[in-house]
C-alpha positions in Angstrom: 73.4 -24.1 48.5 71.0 -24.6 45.8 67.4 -24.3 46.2 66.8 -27.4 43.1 63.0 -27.3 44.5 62.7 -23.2 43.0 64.7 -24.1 39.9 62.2 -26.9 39.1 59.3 -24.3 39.3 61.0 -21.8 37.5 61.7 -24.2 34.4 58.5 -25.4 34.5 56.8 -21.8 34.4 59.1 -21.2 31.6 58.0 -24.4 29.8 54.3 -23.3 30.6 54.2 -20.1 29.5 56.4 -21.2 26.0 53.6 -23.7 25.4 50.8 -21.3 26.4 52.2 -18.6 23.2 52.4 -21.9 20.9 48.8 -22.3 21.7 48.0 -18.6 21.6 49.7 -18.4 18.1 47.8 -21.8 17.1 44.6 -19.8 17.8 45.1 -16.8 16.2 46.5 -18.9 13.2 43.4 -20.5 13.3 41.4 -18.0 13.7 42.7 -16.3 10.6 40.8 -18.8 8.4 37.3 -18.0 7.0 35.6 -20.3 9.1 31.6 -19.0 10.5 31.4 -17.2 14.2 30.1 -20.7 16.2 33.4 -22.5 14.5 35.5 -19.9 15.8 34.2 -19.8 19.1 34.5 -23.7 19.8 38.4 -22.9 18.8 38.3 -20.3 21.6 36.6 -22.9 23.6 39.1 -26.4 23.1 42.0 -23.9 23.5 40.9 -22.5 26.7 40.1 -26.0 28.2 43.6 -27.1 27.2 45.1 -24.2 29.2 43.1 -25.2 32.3 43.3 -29.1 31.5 39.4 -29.7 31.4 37.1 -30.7 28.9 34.3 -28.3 30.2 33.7 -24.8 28.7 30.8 -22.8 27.2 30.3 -19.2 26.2 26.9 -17.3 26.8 25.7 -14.3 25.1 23.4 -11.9 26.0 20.1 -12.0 24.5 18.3 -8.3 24.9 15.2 -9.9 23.5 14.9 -12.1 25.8 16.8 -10.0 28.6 18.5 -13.7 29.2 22.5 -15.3 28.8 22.0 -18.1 25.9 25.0 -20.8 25.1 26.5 -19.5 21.9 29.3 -22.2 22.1 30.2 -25.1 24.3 33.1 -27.7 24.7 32.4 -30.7 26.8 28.8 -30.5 27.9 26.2 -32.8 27.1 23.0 -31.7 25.6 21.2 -31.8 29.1 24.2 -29.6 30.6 23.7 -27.0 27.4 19.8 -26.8 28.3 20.0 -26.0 32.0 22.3 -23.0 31.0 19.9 -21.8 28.8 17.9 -18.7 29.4 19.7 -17.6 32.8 19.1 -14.0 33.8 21.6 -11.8 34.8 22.5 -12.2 38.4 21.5 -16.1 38.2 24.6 -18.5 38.8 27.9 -17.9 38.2 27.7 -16.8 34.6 24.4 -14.6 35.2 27.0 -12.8 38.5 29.6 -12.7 36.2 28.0 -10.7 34.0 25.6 -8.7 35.9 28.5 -7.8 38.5 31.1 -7.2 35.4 33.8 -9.0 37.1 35.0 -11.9 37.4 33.1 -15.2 39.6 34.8 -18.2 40.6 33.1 -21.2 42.3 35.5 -23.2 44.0 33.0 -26.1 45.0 29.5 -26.0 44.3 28.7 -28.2 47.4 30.3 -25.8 49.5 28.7 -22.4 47.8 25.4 -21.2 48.7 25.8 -18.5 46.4 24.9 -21.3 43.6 22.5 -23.3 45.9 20.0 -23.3 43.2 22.6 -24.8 40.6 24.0 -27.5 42.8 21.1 -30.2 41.3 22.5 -29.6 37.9 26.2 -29.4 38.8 25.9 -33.1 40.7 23.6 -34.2 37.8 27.1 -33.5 35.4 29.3 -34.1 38.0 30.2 -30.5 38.1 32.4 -29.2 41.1 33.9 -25.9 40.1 33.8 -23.2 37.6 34.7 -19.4 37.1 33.0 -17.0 34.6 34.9 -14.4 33.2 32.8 -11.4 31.7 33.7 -9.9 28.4 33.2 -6.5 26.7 32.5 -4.7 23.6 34.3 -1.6 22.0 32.1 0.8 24.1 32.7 -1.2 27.4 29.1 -2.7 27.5 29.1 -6.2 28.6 28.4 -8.9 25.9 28.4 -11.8 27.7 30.6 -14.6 29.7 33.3 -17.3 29.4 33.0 -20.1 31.7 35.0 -22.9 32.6 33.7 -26.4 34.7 35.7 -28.5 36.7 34.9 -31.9 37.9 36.4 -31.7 41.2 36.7 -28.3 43.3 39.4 -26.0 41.6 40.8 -22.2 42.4 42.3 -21.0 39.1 45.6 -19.7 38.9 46.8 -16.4 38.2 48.2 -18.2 34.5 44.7 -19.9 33.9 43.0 -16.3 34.8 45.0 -14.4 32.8 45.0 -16.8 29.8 40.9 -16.4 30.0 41.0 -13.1 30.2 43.1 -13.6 26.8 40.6 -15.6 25.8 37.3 -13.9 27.1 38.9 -10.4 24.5 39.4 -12.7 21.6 35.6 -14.0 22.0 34.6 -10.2 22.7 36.5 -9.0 19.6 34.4 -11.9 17.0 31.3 -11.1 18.7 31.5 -7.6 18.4 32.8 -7.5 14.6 30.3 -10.3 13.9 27.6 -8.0 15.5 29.0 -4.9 13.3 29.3 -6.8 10.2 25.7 -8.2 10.6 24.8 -4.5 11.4 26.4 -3.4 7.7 25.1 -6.3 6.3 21.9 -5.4 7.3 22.0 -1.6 6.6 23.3 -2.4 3.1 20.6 -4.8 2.2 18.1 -2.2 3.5 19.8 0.3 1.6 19.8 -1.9 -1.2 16.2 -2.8 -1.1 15.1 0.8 -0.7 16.8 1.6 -3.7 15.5 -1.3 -5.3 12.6 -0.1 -4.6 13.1 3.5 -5.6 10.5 4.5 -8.6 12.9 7.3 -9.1 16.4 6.2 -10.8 19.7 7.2 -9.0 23.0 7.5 -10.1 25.8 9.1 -8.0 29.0 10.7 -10.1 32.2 11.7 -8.2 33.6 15.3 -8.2 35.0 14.6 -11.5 31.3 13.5 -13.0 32.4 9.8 -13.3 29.6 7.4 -12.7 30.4 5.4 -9.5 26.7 3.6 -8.1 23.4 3.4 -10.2 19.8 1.8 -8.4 18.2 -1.0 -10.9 15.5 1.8 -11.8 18.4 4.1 -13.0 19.8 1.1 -15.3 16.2 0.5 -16.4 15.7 4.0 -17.2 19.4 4.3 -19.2 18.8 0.7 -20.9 22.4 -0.1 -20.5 24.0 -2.6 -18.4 25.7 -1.2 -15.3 28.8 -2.6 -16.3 28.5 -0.1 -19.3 28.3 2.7 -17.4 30.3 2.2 -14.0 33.4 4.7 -14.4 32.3 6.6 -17.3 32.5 9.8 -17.2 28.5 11.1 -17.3 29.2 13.9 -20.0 30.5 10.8 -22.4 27.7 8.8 -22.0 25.4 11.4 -22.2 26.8 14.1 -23.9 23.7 15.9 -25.2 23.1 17.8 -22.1 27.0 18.8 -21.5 26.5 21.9 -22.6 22.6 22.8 -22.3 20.7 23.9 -19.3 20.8 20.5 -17.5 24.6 20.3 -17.9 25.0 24.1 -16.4 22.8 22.7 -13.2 24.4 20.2 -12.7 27.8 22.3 -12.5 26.3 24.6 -10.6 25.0 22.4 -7.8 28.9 20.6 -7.8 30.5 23.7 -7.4 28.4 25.5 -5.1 26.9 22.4 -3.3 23.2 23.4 -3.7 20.3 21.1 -4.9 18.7 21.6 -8.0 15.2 20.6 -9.5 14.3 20.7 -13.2 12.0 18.7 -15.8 14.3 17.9 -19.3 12.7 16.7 -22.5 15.2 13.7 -23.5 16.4 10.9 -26.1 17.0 7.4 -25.5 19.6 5.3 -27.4 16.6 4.0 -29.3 15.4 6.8 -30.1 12.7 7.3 -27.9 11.7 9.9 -26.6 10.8 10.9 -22.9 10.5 13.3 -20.0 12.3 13.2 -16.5 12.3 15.1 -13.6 15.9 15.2 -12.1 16.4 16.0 -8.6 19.7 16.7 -7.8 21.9 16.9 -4.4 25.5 17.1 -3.4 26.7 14.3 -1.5 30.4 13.4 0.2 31.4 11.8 -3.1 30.1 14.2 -5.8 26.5 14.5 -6.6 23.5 12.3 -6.1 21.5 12.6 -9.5 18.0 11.7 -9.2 15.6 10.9 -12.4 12.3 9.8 -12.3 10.5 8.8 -15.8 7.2 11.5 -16.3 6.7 11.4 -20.0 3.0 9.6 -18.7 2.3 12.2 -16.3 3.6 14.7 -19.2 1.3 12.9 -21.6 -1.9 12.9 -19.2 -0.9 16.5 -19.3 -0.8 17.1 -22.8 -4.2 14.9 -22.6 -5.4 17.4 -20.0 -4.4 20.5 -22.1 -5.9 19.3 -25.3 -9.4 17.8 -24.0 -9.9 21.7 -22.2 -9.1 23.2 -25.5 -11.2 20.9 -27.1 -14.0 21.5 -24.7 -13.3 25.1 -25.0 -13.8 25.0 -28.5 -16.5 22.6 -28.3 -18.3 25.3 -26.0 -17.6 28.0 -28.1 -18.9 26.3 -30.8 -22.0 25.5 -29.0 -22.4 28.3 -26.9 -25.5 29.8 -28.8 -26.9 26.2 -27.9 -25.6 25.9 -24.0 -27.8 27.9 -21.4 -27.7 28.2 -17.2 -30.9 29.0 -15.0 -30.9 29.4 -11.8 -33.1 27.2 -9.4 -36.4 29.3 -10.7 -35.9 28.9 -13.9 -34.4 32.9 -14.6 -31.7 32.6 -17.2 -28.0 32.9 -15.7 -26.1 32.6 -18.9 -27.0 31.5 -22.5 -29.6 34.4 -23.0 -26.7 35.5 -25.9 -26.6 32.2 -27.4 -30.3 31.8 -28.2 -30.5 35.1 -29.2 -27.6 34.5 -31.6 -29.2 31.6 -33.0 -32.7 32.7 -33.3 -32.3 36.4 -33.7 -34.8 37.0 -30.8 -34.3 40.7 -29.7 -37.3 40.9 -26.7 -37.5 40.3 -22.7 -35.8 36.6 -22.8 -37.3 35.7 -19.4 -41.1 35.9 -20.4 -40.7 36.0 -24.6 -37.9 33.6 -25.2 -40.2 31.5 -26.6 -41.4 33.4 -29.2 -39.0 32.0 -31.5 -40.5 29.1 -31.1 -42.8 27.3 -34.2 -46.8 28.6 -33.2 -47.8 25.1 -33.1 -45.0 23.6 -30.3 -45.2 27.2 -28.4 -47.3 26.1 -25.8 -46.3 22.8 -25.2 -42.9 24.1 -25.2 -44.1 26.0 -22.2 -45.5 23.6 -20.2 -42.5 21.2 -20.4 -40.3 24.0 -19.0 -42.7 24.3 -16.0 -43.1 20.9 -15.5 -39.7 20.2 -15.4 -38.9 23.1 -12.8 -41.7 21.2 -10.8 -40.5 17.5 -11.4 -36.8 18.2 -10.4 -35.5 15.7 -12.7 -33.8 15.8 -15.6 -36.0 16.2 -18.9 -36.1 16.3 -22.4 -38.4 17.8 -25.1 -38.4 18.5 -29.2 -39.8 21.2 -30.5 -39.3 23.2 -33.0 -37.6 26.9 -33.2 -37.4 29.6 -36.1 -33.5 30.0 -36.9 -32.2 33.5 -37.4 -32.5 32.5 -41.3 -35.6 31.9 -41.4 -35.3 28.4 -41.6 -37.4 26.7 -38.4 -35.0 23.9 -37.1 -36.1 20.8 -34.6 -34.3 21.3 -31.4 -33.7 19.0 -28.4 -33.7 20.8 -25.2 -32.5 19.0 -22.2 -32.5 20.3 -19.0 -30.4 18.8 -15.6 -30.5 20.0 -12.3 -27.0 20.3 -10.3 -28.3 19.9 -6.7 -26.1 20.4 -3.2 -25.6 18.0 -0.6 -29.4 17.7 0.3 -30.7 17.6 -2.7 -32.0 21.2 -3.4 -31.4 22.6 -6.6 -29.1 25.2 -7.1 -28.6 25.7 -11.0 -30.2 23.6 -13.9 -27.6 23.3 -16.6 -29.0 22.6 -20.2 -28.0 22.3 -23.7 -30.2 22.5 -27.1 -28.9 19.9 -29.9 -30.0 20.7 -33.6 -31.7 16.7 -34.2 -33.5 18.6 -37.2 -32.0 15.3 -39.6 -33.1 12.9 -37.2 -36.7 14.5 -36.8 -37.5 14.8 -40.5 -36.0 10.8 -40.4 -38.5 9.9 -37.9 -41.0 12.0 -39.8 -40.8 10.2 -42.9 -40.4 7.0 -41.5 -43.7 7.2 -40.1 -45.2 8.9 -43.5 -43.3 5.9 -45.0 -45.5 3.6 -42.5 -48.8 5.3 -42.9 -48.2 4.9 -46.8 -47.9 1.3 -46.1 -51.1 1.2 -44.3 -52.8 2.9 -46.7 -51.3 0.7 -49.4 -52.4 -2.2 -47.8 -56.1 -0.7 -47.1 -56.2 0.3 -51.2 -54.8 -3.5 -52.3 -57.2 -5.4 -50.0 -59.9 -3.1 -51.7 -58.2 -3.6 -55.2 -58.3 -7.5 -54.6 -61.8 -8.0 -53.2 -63.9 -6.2 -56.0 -62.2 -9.0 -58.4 -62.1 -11.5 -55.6 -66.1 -10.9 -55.5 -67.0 -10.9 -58.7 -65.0 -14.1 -59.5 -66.2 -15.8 -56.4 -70.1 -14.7 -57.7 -69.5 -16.0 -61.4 -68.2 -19.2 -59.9 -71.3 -19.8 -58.0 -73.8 -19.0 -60.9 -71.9 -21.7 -62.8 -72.5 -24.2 -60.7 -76.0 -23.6 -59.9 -77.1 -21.9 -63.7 -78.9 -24.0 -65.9 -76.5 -25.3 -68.7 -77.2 -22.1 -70.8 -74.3 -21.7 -73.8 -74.5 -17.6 -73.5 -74.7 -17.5 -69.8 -71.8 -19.6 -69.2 -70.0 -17.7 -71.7 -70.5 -14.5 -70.0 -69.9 -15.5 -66.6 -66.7 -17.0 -68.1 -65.7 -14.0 -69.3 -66.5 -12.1 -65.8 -63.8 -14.5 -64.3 -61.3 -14.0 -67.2 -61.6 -10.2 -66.9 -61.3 -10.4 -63.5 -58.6 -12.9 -63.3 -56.8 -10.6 -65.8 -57.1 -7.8 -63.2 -55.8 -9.8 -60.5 -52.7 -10.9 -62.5 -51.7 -7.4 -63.3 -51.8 -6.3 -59.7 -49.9 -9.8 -58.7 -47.4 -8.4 -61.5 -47.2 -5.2 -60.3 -46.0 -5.9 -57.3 -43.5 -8.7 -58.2 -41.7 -6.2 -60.3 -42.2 -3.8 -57.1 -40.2 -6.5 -55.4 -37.7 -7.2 -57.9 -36.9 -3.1 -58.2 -36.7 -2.8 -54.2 -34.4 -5.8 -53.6 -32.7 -4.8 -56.9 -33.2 -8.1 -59.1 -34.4 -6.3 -62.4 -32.4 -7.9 -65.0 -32.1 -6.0 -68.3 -32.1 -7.9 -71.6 -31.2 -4.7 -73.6 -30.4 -4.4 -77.2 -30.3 -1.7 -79.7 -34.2 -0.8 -80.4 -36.4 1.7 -82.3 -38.1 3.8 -80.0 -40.6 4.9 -82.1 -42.1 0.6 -82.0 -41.6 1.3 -78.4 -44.4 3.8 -78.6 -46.3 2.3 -81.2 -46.7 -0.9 -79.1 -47.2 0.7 -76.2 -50.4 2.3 -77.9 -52.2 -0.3 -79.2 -51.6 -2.4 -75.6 -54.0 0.5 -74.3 -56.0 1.6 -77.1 -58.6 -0.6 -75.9 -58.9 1.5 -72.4 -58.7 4.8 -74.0 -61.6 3.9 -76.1 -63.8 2.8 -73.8 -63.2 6.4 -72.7 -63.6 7.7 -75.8 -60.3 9.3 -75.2 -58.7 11.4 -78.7 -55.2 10.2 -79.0 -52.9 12.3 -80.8 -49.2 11.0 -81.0 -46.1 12.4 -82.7 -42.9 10.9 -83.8 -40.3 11.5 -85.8 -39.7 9.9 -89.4 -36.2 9.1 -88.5 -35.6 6.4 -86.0 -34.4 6.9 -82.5 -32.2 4.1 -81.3 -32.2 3.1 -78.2 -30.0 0.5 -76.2 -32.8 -1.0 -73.4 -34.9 -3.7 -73.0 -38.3 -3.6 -75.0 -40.6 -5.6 -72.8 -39.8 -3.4 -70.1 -39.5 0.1 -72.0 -43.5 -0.5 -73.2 -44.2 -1.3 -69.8 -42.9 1.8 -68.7 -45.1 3.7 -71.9 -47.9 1.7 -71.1 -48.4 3.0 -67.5 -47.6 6.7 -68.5 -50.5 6.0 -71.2 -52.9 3.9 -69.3 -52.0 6.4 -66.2 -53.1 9.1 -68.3 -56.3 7.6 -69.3 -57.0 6.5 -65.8 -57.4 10.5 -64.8 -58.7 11.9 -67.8 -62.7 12.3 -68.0 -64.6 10.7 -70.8 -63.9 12.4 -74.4 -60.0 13.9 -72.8 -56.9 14.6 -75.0 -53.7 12.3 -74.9 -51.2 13.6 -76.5 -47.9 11.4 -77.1 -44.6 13.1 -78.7 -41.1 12.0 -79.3 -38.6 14.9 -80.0 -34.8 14.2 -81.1 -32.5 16.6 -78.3 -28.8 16.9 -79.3 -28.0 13.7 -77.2 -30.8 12.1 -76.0 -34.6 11.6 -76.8 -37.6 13.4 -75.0 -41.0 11.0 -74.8 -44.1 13.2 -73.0 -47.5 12.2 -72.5 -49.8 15.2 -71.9 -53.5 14.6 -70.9 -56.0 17.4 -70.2 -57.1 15.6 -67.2 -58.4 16.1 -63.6 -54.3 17.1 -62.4 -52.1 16.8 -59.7 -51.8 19.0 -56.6 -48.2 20.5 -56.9 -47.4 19.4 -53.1 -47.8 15.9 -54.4 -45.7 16.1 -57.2 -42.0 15.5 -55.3 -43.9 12.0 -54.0 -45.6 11.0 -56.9 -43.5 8.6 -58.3 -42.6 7.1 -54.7 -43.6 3.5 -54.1 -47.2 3.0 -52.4 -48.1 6.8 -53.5 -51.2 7.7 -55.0 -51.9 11.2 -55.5 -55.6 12.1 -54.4 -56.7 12.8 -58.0 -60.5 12.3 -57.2 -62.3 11.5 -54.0 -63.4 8.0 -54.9 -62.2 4.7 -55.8 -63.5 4.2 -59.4 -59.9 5.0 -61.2 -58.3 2.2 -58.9 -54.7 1.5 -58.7 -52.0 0.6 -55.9 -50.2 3.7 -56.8 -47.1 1.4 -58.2 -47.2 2.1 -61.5 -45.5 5.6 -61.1 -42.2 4.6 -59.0 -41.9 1.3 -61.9 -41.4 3.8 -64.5 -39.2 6.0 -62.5 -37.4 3.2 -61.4 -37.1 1.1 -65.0 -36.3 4.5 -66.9 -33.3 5.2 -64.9 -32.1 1.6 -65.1 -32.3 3.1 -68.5 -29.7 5.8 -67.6 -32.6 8.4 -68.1 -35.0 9.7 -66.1 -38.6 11.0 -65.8 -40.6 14.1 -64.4 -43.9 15.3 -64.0 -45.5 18.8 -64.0 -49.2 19.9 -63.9 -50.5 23.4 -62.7 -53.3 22.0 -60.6 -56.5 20.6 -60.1 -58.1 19.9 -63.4 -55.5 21.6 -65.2 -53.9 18.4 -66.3 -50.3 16.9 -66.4 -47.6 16.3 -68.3 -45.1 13.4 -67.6 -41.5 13.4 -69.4 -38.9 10.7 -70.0 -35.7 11.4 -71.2 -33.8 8.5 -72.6 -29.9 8.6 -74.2 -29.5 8.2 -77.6 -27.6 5.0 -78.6 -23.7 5.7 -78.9 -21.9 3.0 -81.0 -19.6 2.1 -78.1 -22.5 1.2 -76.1 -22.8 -1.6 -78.6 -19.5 -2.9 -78.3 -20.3 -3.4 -74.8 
């Protein structure tokens, strides 16, 4: 008899488990696609629920951080549900059993459960009954987390439903755990990316065969070539200027032998440009790993280093007879060789060095030394010193103390600068002041006699009875002495225009024998008042010229009234004109009180008038020299003086160019 009851079951196993592989083979279809982890999990999910016909199912994941289970999919639950699942701890509830007890928990009826006493609010709040929690595992067999599965009435599973979630619970283990390894690489690349991003040096790694495989951004900076260029390419082709040099034997020898290498290589870039790198390299699985860093700064701060100590050892060589050390006393420590170099000193340096110095700064040369060791600060003094040729030399000394931590002195360190230029600058630009001071003492004393005499004729004429002859001399007082005036006013107009450079010349081709001649009779008057004999000598041919007249007679006139000025009463003036092979020589020679040969060099400097007498009575603002100086070599000539002393007399000289026809042209 047939049991139709057993054959019923049997066909519907058989009809359960043929659906159950459609379903499997639907989710691993699925599953195949590129959808994200939580997409692939809520297939997981609606598949298991089908198999145990329910709509309930979540997945929880173990969150170390949080040392908690957290929903990482669900099926069926409402946001409330989601929430009170989240953050259970391992031995909590089904799930946290589950996977704290690595094995499998099934609930059969939460009302009937103490186990899950604490759950039951939750479970009646969703109309919860049952549910099992089936723990899955990674590759190493460390638990990741747990399927569950809710009923709404009390349920056992069957050994089909448990086996289908344990089917299930490996599928969800397997995503998780390659999701968790693929974030890993992900993550370990982008580090490894960034840190070679990041890299200052460049890196490129070659195979065995020297092809180029990986290059960092700074390597592809460095090459200033697309990677795309280089990926491939075989190293000795793209650059084959060290294949066969010492860089290229490295290179082979740490590939063969597998040993690192370590060398600095002058080298030219595709532009052109050249630079320095130091290359590191190291043998790696796939070849080589060739690292290059850029140092052609670091090579040119130390060329910079290099060339600033050779400077500064030639700078001290050239300055070491001018560079000196004492210790904290004051005894010399170094430099003794140098000042005796330079001043030829041959005593006891420590108590005679200065010796060599001028008499008249000795002693306050001295006393600035011990002043300084005193003060402790660093000084400075001038003075001046007798070089080995004889030649004294102004010399600034400066002195600087190198103290230690607390401020003692250990060493002064000094140097001595030659500022002899600079001195005799300063020098003569306060001769060139006291010459202005004096100039403008001797022109308020040139102005006041006239000022005085005029201001004293003026009165008499208004207070004098109207007598003809008296207001005819007193008129004559104020014309003289107006005409004095006017000359200095002139004088120093033309000192203006010479200084500034405004003298325009009106020249023209001229005689200068009229030059002379006028230039006589304008002071004829003054040397007869002197009773002066005038002898003057020209030639019968004439001398041409090409100047300007008016000025040219100034510049005889004020040799000749210059002459009379400083020749006592009844003196010789003698005037000559000779003919040279190119140019014409005009002298004026007097017999008369002389100059002092120190002054001559300054003589015809603006605002100099040589001390000729001890008074006042000649007059003068010491002008009329430096005009002729300056007029005759607007002239293209120039002008001298000579005299062998005090009342010896002087002799001034102006040489002139003869006209040349071209000149004319011009």
């Amino acid at each position: 008899m047939i049991n139709y009851e057993n054959v019923i079951s049997s066909s519907h196993d058989e009809v359960n488990e043929i659906s159950d592989w459609k379903a499997l083979h639907r989710l691993s279809t699925a599953l195949l696609k590129a959808d994200t982890v939580h997409q692939k999990l809520e297939r997981i999910l609606r598949t298991v629920v089908e198999f145990h016909q329910t709509q309930y199912g979540v997945i929880l994941f173990f969150d170390q951080g949080r040392d908690a289970l957290t929903v990482k999919a669900s099926v069926g639950l409402v946001e409330s549900a989601v929430e009170g699942l989240t953050k259970v701890k391992p031995g909590q509830g089904c799930c946290g059993l589950a996977f704290a007890e690595r094995h499998r928990v099934i609930i059969e009826d939460f009302e009937s459960n103490d186990a899950v006493a604490q759950f039951r609010p939750w479970a009646a709040q969703h109309s919860f009954r049952a549910v099992y929690s089936t723990p899955f595992y990674d590759a190493d067999g460390d638990a990741l987390g747990v399927l569950s599965v809710y009923f709404d009435k009390p349920h056992k599973p069957t050994l089909r439903e448990k086996e289908l979630a344990d089917i299930c619970a490996t599928t969800i283990a397997l995503i998780l755990d390659r999701d968790r390894s693929e974030t890993e690489l992900r993550r370990e690349r982008d580090r490894r990316d960034q840190i070679l991003g990041g890299m200052a040096e460049g890196l490129c790694i070659v195979d065995h065969n020297f092809n180029v495989l990986e290059m960092n951004d700074t390597g592809v900076r460095i090459s200033k070539r697309p990677f795309y260029e280089l990926s491939g390419q075989s190293y000795w082709a793209l650059w084959p200027e060290p294949a066969n040099s010492e860089v290229g034997q490295l290179y082979r020898k740490a590939m063969v032998e597998r040993v690192p290498v370590h060398l600095e290589n002058r080298w030219e870039d595709p532009t052109g440009e050249i630079g320095w790198y130091e290359l590191s390299v190291y043998p790696i699985d796939e070849g080589l790993a060739l690292f290059f860093r850029d140092i052609t700064e670091r090579k040119k701060a130390e060329e910079a280093v290099r060339d600033s100590e050779t400077r500064y050892r030639l700078l001290s060589e050239s300055l070491s007879q001018l560079v000196w050390r004492t210790d904290s006393q004051g005894v010399i420590v170094q430099g003794g060789e140098s000042w005796r170099n330079y001043t030829g000193y041959k005593g006891d340096l420590q108590q005679g060095w200065h010796e060599a110095v001028h008499p008249e700064d000795r002693e306050k040369a001295r006393e600035w030394w011990q002043a300084t060791l005193v003060s402790s600060e660093i000084s400075k003094f001038t003075f001046r010193v007798l070089r080995q040729d004889g030649k004294y030399r102004y010399l600034e000394t400066r002195a600087v103390p190198w103290k230690d931590s607390n401020g003692n002195i250990k060493e002064w360190i000094g140097s001595c600068e030659d500022v002899t230029t600079s001195a005799l600058h300063e020098g003569e630009l306060k001769l060139a002041n006291q010459r202005k001071d004096h100039f403008l003492a001797v022109l308020s004393h040139e102005l006041r006699n006239p000022l005085s005499a005029t201001r004293m004729a003026a009165q008499l004429l208004g207070t004098s009875p109207a007598d003809a002859a008296r207001v005819t001399q007193l008129s004559e007082v104020i014309q003289r002495q107006v005409g004095h005036m006017s000359r200095l006013v002139e004088d120093l107009v033309d000192v203006s225009r010479v200084s500034q450079g405004l003298v325009l010349l009106d020249k023209h081709a001229i005689d200068l024998r009229t030059i002379v001649k006028n230039a006589v009779e304008q002071v004829t008057p003054m040397i007869a008042a002197k009773n002066h004999l005038l002898k003057m000598e020209i030639p019968v041919h004439e001398c041409k010229v090409y100047g300007d007249r008016t000025r040219l007679v100034q510049v005889v006139c004020n040799l000749l009234s210059n002459a009379a000025r400083y020749t006592p009463d009844q003196g010789n003036i003698r005037v000559t004109l000779a003919i040279e092979e190119n140019h014409y020589l005009l002298t004026v020679v007097d017999n008369g009180i002389g100059i002092d040969p120190a002054a001559i060099t300054e003589i015809f400097d603006f605002y100099v008038q040589a001390e000729r007498s001890t008074d006042r009575k000649n007059g003068g603002l010491g002008l009329g020299l430096a005009l002729v100086k300056s007029l005759v070599e607007l002239h293209g000539g120039n002008v001298t003086a000579m005299s062998h002393g005090k009342d010896l007399g002087s002799t001034f000289t102006i040489t002139l160019p003869q006209l040349v026809t071209t000149k004319l042209l011009t």
